[in-house]
VEXKE-307774 format. One record per residue (C-alpha): residue number from 1; x negated, y negated, z. Coordinates in Angstrom, 1 decimal, always signed. Layout:
BEGIN
{k = NUM&c1 = X&c2 = Y&c3 = Z}
...
END
This chain:
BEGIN
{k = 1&c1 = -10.0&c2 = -4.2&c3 = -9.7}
{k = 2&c1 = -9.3&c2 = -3.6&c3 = -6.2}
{k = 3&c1 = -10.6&c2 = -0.6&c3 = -3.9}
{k = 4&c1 = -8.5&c2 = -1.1&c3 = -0.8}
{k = 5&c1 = -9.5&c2 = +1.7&c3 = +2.0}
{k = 6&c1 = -7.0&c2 = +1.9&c3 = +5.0}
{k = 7&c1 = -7.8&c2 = +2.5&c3 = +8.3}
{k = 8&c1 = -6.1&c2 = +2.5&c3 = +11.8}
{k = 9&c1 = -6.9&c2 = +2.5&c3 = +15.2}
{k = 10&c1 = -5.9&c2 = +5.7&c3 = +15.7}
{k = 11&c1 = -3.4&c2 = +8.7&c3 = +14.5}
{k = 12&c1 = +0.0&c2 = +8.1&c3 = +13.9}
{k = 13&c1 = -0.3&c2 = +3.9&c3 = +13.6}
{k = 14&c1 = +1.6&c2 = +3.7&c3 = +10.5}
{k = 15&c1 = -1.4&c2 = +4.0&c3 = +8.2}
{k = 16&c1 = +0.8&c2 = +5.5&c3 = +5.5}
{k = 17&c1 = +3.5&c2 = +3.5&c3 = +5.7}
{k = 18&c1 = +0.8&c2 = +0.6&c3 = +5.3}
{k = 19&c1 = -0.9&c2 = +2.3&c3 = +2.4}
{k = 20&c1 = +2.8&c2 = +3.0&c3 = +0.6}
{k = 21&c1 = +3.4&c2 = -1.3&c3 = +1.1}
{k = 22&c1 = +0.3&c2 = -2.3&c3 = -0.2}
{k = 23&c1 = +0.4&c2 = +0.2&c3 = -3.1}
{k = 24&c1 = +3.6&c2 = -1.2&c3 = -4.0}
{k = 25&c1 = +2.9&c2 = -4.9&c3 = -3.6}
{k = 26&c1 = -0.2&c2 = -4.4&c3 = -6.0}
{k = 27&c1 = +1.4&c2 = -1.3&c3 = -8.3}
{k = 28&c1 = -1.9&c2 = +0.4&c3 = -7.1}
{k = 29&c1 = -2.9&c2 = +4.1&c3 = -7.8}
{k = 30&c1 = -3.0&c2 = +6.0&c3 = -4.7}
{k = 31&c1 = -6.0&c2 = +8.6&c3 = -3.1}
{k = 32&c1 = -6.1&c2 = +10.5&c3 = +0.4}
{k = 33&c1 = -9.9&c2 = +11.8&c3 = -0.1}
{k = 34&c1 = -8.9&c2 = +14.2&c3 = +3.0}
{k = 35&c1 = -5.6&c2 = +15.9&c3 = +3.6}
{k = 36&c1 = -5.4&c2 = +18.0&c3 = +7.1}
{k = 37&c1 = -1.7&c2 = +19.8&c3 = +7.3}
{k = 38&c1 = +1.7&c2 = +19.2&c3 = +6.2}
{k = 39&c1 = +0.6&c2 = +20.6&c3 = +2.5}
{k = 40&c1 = +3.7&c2 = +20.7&c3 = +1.6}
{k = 41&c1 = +4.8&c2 = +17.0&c3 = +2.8}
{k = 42&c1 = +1.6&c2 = +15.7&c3 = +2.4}
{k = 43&c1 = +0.8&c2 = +11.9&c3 = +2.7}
{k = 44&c1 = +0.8&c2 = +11.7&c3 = -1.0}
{k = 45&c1 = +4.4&c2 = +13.0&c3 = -1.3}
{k = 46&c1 = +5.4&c2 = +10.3&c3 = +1.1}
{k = 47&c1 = +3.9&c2 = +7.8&c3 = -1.0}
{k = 48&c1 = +5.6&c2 = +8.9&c3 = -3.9}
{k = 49&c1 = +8.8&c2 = +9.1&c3 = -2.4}
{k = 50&c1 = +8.5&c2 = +5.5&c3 = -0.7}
{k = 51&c1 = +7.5&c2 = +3.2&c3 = -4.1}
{k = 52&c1 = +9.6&c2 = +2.2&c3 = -6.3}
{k = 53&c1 = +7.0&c2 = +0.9&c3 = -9.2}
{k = 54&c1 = +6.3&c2 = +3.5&c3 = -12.2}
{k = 55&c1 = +2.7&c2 = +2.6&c3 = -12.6}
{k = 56&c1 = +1.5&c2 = +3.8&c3 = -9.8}
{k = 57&c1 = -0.9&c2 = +7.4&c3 = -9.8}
{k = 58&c1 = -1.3&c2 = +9.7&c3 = -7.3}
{k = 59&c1 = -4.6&c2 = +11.4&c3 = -7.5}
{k = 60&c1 = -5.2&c2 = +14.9&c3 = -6.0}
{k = 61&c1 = -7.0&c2 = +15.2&c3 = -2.3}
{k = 62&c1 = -10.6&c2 = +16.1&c3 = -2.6}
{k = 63&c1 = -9.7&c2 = +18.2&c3 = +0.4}
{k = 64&c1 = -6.6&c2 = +19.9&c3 = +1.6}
{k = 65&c1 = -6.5&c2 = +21.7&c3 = +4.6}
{k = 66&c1 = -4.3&c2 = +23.8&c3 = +6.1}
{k = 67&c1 = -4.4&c2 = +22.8&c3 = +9.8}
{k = 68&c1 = -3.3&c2 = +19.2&c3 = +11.5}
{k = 69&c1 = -6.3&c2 = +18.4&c3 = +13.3}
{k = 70&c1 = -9.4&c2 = +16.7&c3 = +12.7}
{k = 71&c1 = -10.9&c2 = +17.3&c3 = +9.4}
{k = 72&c1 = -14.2&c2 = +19.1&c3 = +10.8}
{k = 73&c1 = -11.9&c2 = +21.8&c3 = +13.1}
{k = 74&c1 = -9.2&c2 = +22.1&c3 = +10.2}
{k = 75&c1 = -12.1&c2 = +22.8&c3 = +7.4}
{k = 76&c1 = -13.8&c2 = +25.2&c3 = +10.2}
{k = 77&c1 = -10.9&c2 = +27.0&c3 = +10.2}
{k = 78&c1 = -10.2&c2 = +27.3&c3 = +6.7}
{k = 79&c1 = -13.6&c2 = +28.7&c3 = +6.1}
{k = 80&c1 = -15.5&c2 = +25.5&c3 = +4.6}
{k = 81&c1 = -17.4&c2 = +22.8&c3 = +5.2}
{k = 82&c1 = -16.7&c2 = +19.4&c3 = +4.6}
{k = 83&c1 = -19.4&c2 = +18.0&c3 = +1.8}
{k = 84&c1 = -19.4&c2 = +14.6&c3 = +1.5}
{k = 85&c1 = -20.9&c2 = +14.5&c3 = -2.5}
{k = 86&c1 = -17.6&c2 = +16.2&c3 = -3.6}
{k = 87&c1 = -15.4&c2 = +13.5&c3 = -2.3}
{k = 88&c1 = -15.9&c2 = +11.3&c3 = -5.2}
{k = 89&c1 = -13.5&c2 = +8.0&c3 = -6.2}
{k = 90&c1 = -11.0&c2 = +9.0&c3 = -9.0}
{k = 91&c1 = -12.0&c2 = +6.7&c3 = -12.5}
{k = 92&c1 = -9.3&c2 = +4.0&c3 = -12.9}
{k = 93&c1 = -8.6&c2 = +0.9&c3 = -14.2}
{k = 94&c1 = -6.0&c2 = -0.2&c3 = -12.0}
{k = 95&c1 = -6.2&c2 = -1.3&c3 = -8.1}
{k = 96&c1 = -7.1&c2 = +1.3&c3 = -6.2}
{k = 97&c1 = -5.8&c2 = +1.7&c3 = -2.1}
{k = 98&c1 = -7.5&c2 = +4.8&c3 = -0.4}
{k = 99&c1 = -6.2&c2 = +6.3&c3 = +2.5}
{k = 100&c1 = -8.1&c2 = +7.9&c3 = +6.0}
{k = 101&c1 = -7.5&c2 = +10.2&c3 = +8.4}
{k = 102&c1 = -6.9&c2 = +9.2&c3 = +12.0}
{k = 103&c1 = -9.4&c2 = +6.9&c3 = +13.2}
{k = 104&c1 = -13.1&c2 = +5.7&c3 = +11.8}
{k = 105&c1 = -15.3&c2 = +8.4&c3 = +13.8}
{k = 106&c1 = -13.0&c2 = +11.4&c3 = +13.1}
{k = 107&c1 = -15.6&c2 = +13.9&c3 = +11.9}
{k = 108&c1 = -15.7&c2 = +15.2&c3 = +9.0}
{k = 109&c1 = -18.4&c2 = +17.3&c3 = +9.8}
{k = 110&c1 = -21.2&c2 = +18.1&c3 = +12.1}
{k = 111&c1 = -22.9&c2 = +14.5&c3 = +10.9}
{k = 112&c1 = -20.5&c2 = +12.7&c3 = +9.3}
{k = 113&c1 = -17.2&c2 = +11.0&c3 = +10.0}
{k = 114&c1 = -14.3&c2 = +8.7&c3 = +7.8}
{k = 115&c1 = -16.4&c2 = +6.2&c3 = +8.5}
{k = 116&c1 = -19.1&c2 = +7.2&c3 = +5.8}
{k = 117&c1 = -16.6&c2 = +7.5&c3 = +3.2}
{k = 118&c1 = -15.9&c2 = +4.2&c3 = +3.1}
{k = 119&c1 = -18.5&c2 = +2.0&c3 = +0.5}
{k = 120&c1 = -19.8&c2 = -1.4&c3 = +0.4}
{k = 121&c1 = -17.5&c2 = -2.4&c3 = -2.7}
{k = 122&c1 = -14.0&c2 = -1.5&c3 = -0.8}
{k = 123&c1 = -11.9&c2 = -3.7&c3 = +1.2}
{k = 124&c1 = -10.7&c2 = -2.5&c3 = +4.2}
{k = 125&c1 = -7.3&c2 = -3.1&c3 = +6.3}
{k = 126&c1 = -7.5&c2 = -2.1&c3 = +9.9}
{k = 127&c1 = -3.7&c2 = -1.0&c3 = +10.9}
{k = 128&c1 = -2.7&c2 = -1.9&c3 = +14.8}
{k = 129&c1 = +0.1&c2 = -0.5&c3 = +16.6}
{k = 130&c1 = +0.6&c2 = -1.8&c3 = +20.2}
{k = 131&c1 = +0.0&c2 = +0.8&c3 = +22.9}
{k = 132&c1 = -2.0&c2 = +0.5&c3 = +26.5}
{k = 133&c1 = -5.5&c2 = +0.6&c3 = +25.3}
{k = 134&c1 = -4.8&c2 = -0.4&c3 = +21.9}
{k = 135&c1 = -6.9&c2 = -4.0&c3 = +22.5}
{k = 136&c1 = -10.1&c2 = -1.9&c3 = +22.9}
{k = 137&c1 = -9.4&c2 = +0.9&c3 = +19.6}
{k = 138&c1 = -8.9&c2 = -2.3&c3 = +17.7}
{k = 139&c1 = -11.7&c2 = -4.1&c3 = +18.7}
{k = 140&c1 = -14.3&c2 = -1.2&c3 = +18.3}
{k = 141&c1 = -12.9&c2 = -0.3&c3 = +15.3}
{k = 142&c1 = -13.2&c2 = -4.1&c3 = +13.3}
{k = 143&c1 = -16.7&c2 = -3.9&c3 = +15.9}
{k = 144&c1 = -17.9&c2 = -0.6&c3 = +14.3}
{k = 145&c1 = -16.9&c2 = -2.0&c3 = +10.2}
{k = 146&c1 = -19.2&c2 = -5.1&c3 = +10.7}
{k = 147&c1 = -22.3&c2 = -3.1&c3 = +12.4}
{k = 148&c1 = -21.9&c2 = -1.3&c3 = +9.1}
{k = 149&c1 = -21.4&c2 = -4.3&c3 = +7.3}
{k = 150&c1 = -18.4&c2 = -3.6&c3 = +5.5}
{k = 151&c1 = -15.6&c2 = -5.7&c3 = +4.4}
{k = 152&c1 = -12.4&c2 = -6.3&c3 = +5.9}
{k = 153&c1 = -10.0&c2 = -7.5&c3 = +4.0}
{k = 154&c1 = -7.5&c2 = -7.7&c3 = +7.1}
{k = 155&c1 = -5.3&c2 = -6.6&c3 = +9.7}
{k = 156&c1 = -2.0&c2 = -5.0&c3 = +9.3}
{k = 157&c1 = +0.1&c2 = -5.1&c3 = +13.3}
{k = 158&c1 = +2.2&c2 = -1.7&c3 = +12.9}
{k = 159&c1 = +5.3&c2 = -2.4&c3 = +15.7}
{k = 160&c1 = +7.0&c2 = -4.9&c3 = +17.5}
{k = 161&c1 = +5.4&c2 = -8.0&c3 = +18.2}
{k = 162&c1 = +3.4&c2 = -8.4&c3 = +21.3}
{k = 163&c1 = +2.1&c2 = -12.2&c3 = +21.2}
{k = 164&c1 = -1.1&c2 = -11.9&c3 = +23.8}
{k = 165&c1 = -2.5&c2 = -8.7&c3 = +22.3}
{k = 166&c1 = -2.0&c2 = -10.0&c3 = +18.7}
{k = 167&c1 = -3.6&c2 = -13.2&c3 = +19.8}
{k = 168&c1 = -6.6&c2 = -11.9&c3 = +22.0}
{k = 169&c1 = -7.5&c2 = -9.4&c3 = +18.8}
{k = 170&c1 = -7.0&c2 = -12.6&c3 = +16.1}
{k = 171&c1 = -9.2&c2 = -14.9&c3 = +18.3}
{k = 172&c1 = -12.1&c2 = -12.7&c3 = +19.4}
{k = 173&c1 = -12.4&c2 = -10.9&c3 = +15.5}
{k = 174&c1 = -11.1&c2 = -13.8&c3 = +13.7}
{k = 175&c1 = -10.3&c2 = -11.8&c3 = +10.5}
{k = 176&c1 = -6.7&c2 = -12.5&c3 = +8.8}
{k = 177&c1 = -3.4&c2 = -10.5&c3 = +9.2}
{k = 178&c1 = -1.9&c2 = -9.5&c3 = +6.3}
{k = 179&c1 = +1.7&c2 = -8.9&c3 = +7.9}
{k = 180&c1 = +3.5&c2 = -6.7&c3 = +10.5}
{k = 181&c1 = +5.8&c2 = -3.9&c3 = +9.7}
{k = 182&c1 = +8.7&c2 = -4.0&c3 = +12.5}
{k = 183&c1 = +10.3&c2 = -1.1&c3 = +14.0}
{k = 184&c1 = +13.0&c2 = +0.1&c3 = +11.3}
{k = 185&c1 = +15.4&c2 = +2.6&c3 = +11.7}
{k = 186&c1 = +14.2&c2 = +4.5&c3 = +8.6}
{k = 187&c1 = +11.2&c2 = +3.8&c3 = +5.6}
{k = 188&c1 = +12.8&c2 = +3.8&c3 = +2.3}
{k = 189&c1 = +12.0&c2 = +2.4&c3 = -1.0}
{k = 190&c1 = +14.2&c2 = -0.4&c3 = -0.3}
{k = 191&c1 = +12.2&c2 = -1.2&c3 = +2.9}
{k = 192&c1 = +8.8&c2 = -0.6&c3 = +1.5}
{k = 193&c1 = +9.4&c2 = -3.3&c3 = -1.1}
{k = 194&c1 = +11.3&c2 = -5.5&c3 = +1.2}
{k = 195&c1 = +7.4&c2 = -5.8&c3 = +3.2}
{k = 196&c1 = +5.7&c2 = -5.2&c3 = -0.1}
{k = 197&c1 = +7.2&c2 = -8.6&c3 = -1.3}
{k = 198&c1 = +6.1&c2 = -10.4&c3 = +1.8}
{k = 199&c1 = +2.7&c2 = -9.1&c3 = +1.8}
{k = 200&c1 = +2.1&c2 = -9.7&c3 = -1.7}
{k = 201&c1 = +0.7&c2 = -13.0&c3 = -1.8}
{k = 202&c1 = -1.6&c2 = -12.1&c3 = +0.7}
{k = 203&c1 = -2.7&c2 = -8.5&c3 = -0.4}
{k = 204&c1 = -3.4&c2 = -10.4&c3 = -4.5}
{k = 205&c1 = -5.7&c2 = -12.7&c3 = -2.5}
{k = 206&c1 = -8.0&c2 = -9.9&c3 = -0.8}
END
């Protein structure tokens, strides 16, 4: 089975909206290890309210936390402190896409950031979204996966097309792209498996 860990460049990329495509394209149970704010419309609602597929579970956060900031100031302020041994992979036999917060080396503690979360057996997709500086996030990010040796499975371009960025990032990583989700006007369940259905064939291959 598939353990599919998504990642972006930065906050608000589209991570979720990749993570609610590829959980529909593979009917994949679903797992945010670390929720920080927006309890009550958490990243795990949005994925239930965005597939369409009735085999899909949503396991519980090993952390919630109240505040939307990085993990390590939002568990500080809730009185805790991130512990890295109690964030442990739900048991199932289906595929399996696990979600991050923010970026790679968002701490999770004094130590410890997204980044050690993520083990050897998972693959990962890296999610781009276009923005002045974006070239360099996405580079260190795929840079800071293969110093770790992990694998990446691909790379998902959240936005509008922009040709020489696209290209510059494909030739000097040369790992695959999945697909790009365009700019829509809204993300539904209609839309979800609209890019669900074009990223299939190339999710079942990972």
């Amino acid at each position: 089975m598939k353990k599919i860990f998504i990642t972006g460049i930065g906050t608000e990329v589209g991570k979720t909206v990749a993570s609610a495509i590829v959980v529909e394209a593979l009917k994949a149970d679903y797992w945010k290890p670390i929720q920080a704010g927006e309890l009550d419309y958490s990243d795990s609602h949005k994925i239930k309210e965005f597939i369409s597929n009735n085999e899909t579970k949503i396991f519980e956060n090993s952390y919630a936390l109240q505040t939307p900031m990085s993990p390590h100031a939002a568990a500080d302020i809730d009185g805790i402190t991130i512990d890295l041994s109690k964030i442990i992979k739900p048991k199932t036999s289906n595929n399996l896409v696990i979600e991050g917060a923010g970026g790679l080396l968002v701490p999770l503690n004094d130590t410890e950031t997204i980044l050690d979360i993520i083990k050897s057996d998972y693959k990962v997709i890296v999610v781009s979204r276009h923005y002045l500086g974006s070239i360099n996030h996405t580079l260190l990010s795929i840079e800071m996966l293969k110093q770790k040796g992990l694998n990446i499975g691909g790379i998902i371009f959240s936005g509008n097309e922009h040709k020489t960025t696209e290209e510059i990032i494909l030739k000097m990583t040369k790992i695959p792209v999945i697909g790009r989700i365009d700019e829509e006007g809204k993300f539904n369940k209609e839309v979800i498996k609209k890019y669900a259905d074009l990223f299939k064939s190339a999710l079942e291959i990972l």
